[in-house]
C-alpha positions as CSV (number, residue, x, y, z in Angstrom):
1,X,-159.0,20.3,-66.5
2,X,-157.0,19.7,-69.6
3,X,-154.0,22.0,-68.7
4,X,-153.6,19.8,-65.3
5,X,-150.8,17.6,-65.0
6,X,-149.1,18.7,-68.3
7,X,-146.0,20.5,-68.5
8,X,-145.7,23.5,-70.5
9,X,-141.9,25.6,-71.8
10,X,-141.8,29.0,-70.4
11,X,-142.1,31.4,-73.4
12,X,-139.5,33.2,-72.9
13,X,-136.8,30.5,-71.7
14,X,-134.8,30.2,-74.4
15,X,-133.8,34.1,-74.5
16,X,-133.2,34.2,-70.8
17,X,-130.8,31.4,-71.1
18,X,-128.6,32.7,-73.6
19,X,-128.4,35.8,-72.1
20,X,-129.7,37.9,-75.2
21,X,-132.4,40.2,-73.4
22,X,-131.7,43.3,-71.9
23,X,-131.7,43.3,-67.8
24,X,-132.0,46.8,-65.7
25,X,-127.3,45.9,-65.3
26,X,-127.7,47.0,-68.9
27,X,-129.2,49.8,-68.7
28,X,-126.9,51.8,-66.0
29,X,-125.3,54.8,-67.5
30,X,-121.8,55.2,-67.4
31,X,-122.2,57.9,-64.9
32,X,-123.9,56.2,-62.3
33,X,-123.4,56.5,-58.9
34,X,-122.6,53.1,-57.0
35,X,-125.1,52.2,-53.7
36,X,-123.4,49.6,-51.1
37,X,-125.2,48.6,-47.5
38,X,-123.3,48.1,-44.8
39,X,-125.2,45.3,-42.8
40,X,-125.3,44.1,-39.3
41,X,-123.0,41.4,-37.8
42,X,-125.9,41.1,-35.0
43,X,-129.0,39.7,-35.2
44,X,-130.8,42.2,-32.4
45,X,-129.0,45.4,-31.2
46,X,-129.5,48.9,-30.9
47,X,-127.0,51.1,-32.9
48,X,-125.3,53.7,-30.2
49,X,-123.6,55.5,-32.5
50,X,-121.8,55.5,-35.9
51,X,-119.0,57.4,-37.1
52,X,-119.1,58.2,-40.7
53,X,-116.3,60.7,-40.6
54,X,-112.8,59.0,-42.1
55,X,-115.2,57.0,-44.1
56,X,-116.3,60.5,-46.0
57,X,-112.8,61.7,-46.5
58,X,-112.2,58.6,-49.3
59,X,-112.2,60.6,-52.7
60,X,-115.0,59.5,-54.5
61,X,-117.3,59.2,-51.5
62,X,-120.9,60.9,-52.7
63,X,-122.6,60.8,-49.2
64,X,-123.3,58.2,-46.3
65,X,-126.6,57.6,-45.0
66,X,-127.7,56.5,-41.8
67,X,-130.9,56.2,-39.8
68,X,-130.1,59.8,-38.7
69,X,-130.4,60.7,-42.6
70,X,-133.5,59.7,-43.9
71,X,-136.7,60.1,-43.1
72,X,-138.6,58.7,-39.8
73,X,-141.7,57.1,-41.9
74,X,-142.9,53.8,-41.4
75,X,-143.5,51.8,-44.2
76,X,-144.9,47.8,-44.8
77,X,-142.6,45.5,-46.9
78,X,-145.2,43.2,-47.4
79,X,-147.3,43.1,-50.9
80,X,-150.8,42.6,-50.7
81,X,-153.6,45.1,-52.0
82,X,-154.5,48.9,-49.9
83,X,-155.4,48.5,-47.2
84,X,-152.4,46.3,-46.5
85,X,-153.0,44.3,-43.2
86,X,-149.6,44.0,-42.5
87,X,-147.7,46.5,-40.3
88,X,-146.2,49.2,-41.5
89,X,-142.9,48.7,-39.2
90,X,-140.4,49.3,-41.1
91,X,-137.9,52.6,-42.1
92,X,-135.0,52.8,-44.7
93,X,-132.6,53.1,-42.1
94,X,-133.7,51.7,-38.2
95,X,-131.9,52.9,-35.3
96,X,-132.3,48.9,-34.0
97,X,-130.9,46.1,-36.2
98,X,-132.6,42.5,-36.2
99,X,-131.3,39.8,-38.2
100,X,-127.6,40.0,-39.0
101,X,-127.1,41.5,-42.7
102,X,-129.7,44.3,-41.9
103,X,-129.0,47.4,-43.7
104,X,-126.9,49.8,-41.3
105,X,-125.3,52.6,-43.5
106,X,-125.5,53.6,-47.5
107,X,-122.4,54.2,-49.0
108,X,-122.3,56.3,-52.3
109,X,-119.6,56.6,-54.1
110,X,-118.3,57.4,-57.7
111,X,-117.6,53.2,-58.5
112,X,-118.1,50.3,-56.4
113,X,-114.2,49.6,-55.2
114,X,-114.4,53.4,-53.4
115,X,-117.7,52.1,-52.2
116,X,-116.1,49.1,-50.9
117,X,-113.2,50.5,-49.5
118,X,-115.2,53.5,-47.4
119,X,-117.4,50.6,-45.5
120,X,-114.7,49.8,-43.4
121,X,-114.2,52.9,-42.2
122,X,-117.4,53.8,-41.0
123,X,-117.4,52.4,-37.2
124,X,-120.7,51.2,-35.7
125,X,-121.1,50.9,-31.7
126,X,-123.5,48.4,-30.7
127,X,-125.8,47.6,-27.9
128,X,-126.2,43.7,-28.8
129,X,-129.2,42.2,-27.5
130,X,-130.4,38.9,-26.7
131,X,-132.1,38.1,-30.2
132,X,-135.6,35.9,-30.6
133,X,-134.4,33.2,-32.7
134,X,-137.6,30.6,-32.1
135,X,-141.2,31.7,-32.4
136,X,-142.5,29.0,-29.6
137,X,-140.1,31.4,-27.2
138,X,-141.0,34.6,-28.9
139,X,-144.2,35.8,-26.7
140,X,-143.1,37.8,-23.8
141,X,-139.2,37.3,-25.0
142,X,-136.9,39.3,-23.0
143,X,-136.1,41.3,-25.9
144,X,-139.0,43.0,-27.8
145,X,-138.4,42.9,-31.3
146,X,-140.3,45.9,-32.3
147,X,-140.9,48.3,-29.0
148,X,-142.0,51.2,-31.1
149,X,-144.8,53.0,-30.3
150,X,-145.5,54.7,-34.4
151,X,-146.6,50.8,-35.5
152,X,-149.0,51.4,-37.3
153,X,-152.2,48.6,-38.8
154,X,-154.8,49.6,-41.4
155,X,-156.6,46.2,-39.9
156,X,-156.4,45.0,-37.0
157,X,-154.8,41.1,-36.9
158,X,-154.6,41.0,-33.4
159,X,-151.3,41.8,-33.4
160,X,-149.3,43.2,-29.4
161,X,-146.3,44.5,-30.3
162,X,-145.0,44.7,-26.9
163,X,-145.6,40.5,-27.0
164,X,-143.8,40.0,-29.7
165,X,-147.0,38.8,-31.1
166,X,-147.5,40.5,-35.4
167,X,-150.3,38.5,-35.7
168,X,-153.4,36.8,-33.7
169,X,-156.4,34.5,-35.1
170,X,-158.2,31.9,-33.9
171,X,-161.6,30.1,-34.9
172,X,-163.5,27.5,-34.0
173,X,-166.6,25.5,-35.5
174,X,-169.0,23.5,-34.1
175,X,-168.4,21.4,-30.9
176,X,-164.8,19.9,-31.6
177,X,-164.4,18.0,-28.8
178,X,-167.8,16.3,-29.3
179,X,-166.5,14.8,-32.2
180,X,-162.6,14.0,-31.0
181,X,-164.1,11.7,-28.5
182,X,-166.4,9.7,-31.0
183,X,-163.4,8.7,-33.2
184,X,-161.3,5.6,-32.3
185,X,-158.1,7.2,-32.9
186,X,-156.8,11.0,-32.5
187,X,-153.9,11.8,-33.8
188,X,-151.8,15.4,-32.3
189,X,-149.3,17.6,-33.3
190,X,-147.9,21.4,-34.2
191,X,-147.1,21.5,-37.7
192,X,-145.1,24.5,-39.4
193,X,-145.0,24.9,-43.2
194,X,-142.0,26.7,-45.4
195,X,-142.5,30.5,-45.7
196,X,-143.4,31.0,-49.6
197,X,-143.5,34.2,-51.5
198,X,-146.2,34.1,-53.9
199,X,-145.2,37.0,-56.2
200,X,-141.2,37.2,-55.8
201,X,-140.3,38.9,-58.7
């Protein structure tokens, strides 16, 4: 209890501040290949095609990936210990975009202004979609965010896919309303809370 409410400097603060230790930028040798994303100006569509062609032909141009590159492996994003409970729904590159700055194509090239000036040049048709922007309209949406059948859950978290529902729980303990109708007031409401990452770094 003698650490609560007491503020504490960071021991490494100082050195972060002024810039002095290395960081990975420092590290990246002069030979490096550059790595730029093109993204998504849609928040849900499918990707009909992509033409990487003219984009290629830029001297200094490595290679372009898209979804048609790499491999077709699902992976989870999320953190926690094996078995991770959250889906494993995601690939490098997706054949359906769903929030707008998803990762499309990867350019490599021999610095970053080739990189930059290939992008443009690789041309993306899109199937845009209507996208789920609110998760009270998100159950049985029009648009399925993930129809996929190659989900796959080490745990089941009563997740439907084909709902748009990731993740199910409910519980319940002892006779609740048995004791809502004893009190002299009852106070309702939905409450949300900001998403947190725990371990960001």
């Amino acid at each position: 209890m003698k650490h609560i409410g007491k503020s504490y400097d960071k021991v490494d603060a100082k050195g972060i501040l002024s810039g002095k230790p290395s960081y990975t930028g420092d590290f990246v040798p002069k030979d490096a290949l550059i790595i730029k994303v093109l993204r998504s100006p849609h928040a849900q569509a499918k990707i009909k095609s992509i033409d990487t062609s003219k984009a290629k032909l830029i001297p200094g141009v490595e290679a372009i990936f898209t979804y048609e590159d790499v491999p077709n492996t699902r992976f989870t994003l999320a953190g926690q210990t094996y078995p991770e409970p959250s889906a494993y729904d995601a690939l490098i590159l997706d054949p359906v975009v769903r929030y707008v700055g998803d990762e499309v194509a990867l350019v490599v090239a021999k610095d970053e202004a080739t990189a930059l000036k290939a992008m443009p040049l690789i041309k993306v048709e899109y199937e845009v979609q209507k996208p789920v922007l609110d998760l009270r309209t998100a159950i049985d949406h029009e648009t399925v965010v993930h129809p996929e059948d190659d989900i796959l859950n080490h745990i089941p978290v009563g997740q439907d896919y084909k709902r748009n529902i990731c993740v199910s729980y409910h519980k319940r303990v002892g006779d609740i309303e048995g004791e809502l109708a004893k009190c002299d007031y009852v106070v309702e409401g939905t409450y949300f809370d900001q998403a947190t990452r725990q371990s960001a770094m």
